[in-house]
N, C-alpha and C positions, 0 to 999 in steps of 0.2 A: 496451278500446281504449287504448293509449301516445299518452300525450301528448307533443305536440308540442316539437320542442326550443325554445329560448328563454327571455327570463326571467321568462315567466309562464305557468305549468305550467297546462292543464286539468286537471279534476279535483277529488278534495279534497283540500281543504287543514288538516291535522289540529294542532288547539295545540300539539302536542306535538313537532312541526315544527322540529328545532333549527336545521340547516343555513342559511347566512347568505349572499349573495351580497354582496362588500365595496362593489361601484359601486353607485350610486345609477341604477337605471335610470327612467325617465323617456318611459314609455308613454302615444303617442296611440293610444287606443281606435279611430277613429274609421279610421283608417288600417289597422292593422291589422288588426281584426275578430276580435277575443277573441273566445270563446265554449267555454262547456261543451259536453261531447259528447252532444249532444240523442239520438241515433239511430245505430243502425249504417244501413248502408245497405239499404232494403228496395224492395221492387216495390211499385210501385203502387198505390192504394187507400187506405181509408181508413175505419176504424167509428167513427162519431162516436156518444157517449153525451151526452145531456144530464144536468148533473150542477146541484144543488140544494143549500145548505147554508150554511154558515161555515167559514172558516178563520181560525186567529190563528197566530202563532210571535213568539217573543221572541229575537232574535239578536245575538249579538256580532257590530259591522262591522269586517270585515278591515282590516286597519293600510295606510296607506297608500290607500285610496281616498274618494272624498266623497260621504257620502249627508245627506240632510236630507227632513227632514219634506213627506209631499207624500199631496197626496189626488185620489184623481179618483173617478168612479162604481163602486163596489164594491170600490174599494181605498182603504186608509188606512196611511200608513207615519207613524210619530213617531218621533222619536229625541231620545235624552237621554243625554250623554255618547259612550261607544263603544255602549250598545245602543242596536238598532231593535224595534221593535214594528210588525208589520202585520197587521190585520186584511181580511179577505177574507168579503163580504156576497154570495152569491149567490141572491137573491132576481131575478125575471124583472127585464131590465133597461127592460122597458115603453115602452118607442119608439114613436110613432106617427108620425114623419118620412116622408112619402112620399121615391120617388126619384123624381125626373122625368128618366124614361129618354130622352124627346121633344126636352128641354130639351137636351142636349149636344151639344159642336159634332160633327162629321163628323171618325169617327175615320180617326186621323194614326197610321202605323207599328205593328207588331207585338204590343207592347204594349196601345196604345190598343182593337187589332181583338180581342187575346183577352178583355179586360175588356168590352167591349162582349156579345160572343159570350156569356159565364158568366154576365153579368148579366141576361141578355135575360129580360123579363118582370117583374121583380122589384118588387114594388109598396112597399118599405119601405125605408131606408139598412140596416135592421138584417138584411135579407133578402138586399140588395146586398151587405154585407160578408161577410156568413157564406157566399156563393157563391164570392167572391173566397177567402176563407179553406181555403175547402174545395176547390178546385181546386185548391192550392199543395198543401196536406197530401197529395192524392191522385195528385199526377202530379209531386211535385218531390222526391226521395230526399236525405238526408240525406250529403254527404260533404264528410271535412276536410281540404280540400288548400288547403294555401296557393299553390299557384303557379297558380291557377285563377281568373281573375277574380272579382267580384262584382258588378259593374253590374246591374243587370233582364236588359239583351238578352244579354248571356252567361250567366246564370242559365236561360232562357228554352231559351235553346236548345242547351243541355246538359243541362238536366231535374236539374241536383243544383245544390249551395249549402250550406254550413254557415248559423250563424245569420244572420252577416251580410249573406248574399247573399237570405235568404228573406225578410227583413225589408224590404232595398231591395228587392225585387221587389213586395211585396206592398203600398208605398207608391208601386209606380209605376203600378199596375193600380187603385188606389183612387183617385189622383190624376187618370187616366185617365177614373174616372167622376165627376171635381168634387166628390167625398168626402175632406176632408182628414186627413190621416194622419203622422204621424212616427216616425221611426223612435229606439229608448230603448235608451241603453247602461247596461247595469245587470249586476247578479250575483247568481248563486242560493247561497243559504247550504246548502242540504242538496238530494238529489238528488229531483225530481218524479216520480213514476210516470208513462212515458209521454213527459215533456220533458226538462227541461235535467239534466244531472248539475252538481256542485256545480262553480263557477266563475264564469267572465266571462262574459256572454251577451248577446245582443239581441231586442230584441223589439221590436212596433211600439204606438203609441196610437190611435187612430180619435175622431173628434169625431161627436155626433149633436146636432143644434143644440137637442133639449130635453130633453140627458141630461147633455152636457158630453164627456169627456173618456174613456174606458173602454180599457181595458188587452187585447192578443192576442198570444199565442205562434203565428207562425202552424201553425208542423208540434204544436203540442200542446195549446193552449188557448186556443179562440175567445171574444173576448169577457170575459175575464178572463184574470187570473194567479193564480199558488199563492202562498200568504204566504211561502212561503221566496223569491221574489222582492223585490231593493231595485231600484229605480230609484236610477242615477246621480244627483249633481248635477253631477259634471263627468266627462268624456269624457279626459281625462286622469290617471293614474296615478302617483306620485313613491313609492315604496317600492323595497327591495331584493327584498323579495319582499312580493307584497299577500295577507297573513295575520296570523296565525289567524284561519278565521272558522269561529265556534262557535254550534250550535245549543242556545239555553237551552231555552227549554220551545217544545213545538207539540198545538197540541188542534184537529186536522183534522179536520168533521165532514160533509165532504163525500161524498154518496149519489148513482150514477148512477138514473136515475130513466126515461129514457128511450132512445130509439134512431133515430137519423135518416138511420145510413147500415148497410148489414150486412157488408160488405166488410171481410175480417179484418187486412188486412197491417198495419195503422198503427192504433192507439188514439187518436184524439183526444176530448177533451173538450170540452163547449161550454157556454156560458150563456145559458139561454131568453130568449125575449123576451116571455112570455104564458105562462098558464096552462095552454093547450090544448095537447094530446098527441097526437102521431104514431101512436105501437101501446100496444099492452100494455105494462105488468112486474108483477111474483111478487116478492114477498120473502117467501123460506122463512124463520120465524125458528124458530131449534131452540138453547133454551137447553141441552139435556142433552145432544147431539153438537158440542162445539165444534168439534171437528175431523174430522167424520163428511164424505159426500160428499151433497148431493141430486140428483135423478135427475128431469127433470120428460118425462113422456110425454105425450103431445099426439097427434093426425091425421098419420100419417105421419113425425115428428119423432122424436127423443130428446135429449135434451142435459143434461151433468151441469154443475155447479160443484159449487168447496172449500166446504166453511162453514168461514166465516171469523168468528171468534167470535161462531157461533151464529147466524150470518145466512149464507144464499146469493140472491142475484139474478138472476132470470132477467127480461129485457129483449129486446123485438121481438117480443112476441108477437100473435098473431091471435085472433079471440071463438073461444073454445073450451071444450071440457071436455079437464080432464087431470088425470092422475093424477102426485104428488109421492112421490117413494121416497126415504128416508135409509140410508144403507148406514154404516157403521164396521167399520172393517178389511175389505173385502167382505161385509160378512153384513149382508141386510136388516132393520133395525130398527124400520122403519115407516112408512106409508103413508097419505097423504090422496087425498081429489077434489075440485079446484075449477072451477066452470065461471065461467067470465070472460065479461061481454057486450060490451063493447065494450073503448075506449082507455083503461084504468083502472091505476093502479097501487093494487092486491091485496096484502094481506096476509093470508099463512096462517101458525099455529103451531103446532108440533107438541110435543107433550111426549112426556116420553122415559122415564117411572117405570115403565109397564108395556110400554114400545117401542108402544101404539096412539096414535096422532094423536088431539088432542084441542084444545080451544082455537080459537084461528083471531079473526082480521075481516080489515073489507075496510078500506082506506086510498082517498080520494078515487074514488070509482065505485060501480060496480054490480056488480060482480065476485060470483057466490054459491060458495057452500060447500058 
């Protein structure tokens, strides 16, 4: 996607970046609505994975912006000097807050009626938000036109918005349920899979009154953010150009682990709130095919993935028996059977010295071999 004309480019931003602009520009964030190119524009829908793990990155802050030290639930940002340091704990964020659906006044305007509508039933804020979240990711398309409002109710009902417009929307639908929320002007040092490309960005914050403060991309990550995200500390800008920002070191050890929606258009990620699991998932792990394909057969089913050094993942699955095929370069190199009983994430392994399947356990279940 071409970034936008003006004096502060989407995109990356590479050290090596000589070009200078002589003025001193003098960008409110707030007004304009920087952001990275989260998304091209896609249809509807949306596969949420739940994903499980750590993230850290060590970053060079771009010249000319202001970041400081700031922590809320599952994020920890430090800075010393021009580097940032964030770490990202994705451990369930364990909410017990009911919402008291009963308790709100009598919804007022379009807004108030679709929050009501997505929420209905919802017996948790953590349950409420992740509905609100997932309705935006699923029905609100990503497009970067500046000459198109951002308020909620032109968001609303144009069904598109870059980041600033998904963020006010998503703080007016949570506001809407007496869920307080704010919206974080911040920027991503390197590009997320799935969300922001590297740049100026917004995102929102959610409060749960026995968790604190907790971080949401709404079109990309529920419930947390990727360490290559800084939150602002000011929403204003003074640089000629806001650069280099350099990524030092990242050890992402984030694993999807489940599956809560199947609808392929939109990737989003989310962060559990509990232990307990919606379907199945497989992890094929094949240390002698690092770049081989698996092949998992199931009742009526087939579906490959890459192994991606030596791991593939297969997620939404049903109690079954199935058969796992490795192929490299097309030709079958070996084959397991696992029968899954119920909601378990499975592990099978296969080795690869005489291309027969051998090895294997299960991870968290009852998953047999």
């Amino acid at each position: 996607m071409r970034a936008p004309a003006g004096p502060v480019a989407h995109g990356k931003l590479r050290a090596s970046q000589g070009s200078r602009v002589s003025r001193i520009w003098r960008v409110r964030l707030a007004a304009i609505g920087l952001c990275g190119a989260l998304l091209s524009s896609l249809p509807a829908g949306a596969a949420t994975h739940v994903v499980r793990g750590t993230d850290s990155a060590t970053m060079l802050i771009p010249a000319g912006v202001q970041v400081e030290s700031y922590a809320n639930s599952g994020y920890r940002l430090v800075v010393a000097d021009a580097v940032a340091q964030v770490e990202v704990d994705l451990a369930p964020l364990a909410s017990r807050q009911r919402f008291e659906e009963r308790a709100l006044p009598a919804a007022s305007g379009p807004e108030a009626r679709l929050a009501r509508a997505v929420a209905a039933g919802s017996k948790t804020r953590f349950e409420a938000v992740s509905r609100i979240l997932g309705w935006i990711s699923a029905n609100v398309r990503y497009e970067l036109d500046r000459t198109q409002a951002q308020d909620p109710r032109s968001v609303l009902e144009r069904r598109s918005a870059y980041c600033t417009g998904n963020a006010r929307l998503a703080v007016a639908l949570l506001d809407a349920l007496a869920i307080p929320a704010r919206e974080i002007a911040g920027y991503v040092v390197d590009d997320f899979s799935g969300g922001a490309a590297a740049g100026f960005h917004r995102w929102i914050e959610v409060f749960y009154d026995d968790r604190g403060w907790v971080f949401s991309d709404p079109l990309a990550s529920h419930n947390f953010v990727a360490a290559t995200y800084l939150r602002l500390a000011s929403s204003v800008v003074e640089s000629d150009l806001p650069g280099p920002a350099l990524m030092l070191s990242r050890d992402n050890r984030l694993e999807e682990i489940d599956q809560l929606a199947q609808t392929p258009a939109r990737l989003v990620l989310a962060r559990a709130n509990g232990a307990g699991r919606r379907s199945a998932a497989l992890r094929v792990l094949v240390p002698g095919f690092p770049d081989g394909e698996a092949e998992l057969i199931g009742p009526g089913s087939r579906r490959s993935q890459s192994v991606r050094g030596g791991t593939a993942v297969f997620l939404g699955l049903a109690p079954a028996t199935y058969e796992v095929q490795i192929r490299e370069r097309g030709r079958l190199e070996a084959t397991r059977r696992i029968t899954i009983d119920g909601p378990v994430l499975a592990d099978v392994v296969i080795a690869s010295a005489t291309g027969i399947a051998a090895g294997g356990g299960v991870g968290e279940g009852d998953g047999r071999q």
